[in-house]
C-alpha positions as CSV (number, residue, x, y, z in Angstrom):
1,X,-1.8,19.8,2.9
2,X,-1.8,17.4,-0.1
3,X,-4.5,15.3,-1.9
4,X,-7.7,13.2,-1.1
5,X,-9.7,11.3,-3.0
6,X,-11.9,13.0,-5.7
7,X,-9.6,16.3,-6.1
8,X,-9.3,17.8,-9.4
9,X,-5.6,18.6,-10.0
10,X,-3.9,20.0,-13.0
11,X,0.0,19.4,-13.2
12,X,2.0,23.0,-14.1
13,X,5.2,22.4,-14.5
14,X,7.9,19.2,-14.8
15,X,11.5,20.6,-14.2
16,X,13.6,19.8,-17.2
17,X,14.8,16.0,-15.6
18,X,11.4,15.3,-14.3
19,X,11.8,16.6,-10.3
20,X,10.3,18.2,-9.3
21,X,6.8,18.3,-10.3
22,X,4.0,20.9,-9.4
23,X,0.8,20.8,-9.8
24,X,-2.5,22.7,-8.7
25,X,-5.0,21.5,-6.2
26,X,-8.2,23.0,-5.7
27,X,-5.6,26.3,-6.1
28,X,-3.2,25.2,-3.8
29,X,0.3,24.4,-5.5
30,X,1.9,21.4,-4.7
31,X,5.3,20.2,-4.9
32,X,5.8,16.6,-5.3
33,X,9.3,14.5,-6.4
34,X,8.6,12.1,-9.5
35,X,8.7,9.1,-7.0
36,X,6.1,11.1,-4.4
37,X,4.0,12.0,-8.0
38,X,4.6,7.7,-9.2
39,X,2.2,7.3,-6.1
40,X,-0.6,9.4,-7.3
41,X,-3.6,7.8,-9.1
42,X,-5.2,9.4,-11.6
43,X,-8.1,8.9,-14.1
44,X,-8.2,11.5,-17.1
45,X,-11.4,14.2,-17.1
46,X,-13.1,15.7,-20.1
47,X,-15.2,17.9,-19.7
């Protein structure tokens, strides 16, 4: 379980202090702690 490079992911929810974070992977919800999501890179998508 988690992420590879290439993955579409959509983040769902942000608790109220900022961890934890979930987001959506190829349907798949993920559960990530803000320093666990600091590691993620992103580039933004629009379609």
């Amino acid at each position: 379980m988690g992420m590879i490079k290439g993955k579409f992911l959509t983040v769902l929810y942000r608790a109220p202090f900022g961890d934890p974070i979930a987001i959506d992977v190829d349907g798949y919800v993920l559960s990530l702690r803000r320093d666990e999501a600091q590691l993620v890179e992103v580039e933004e998508f629009n379609a």
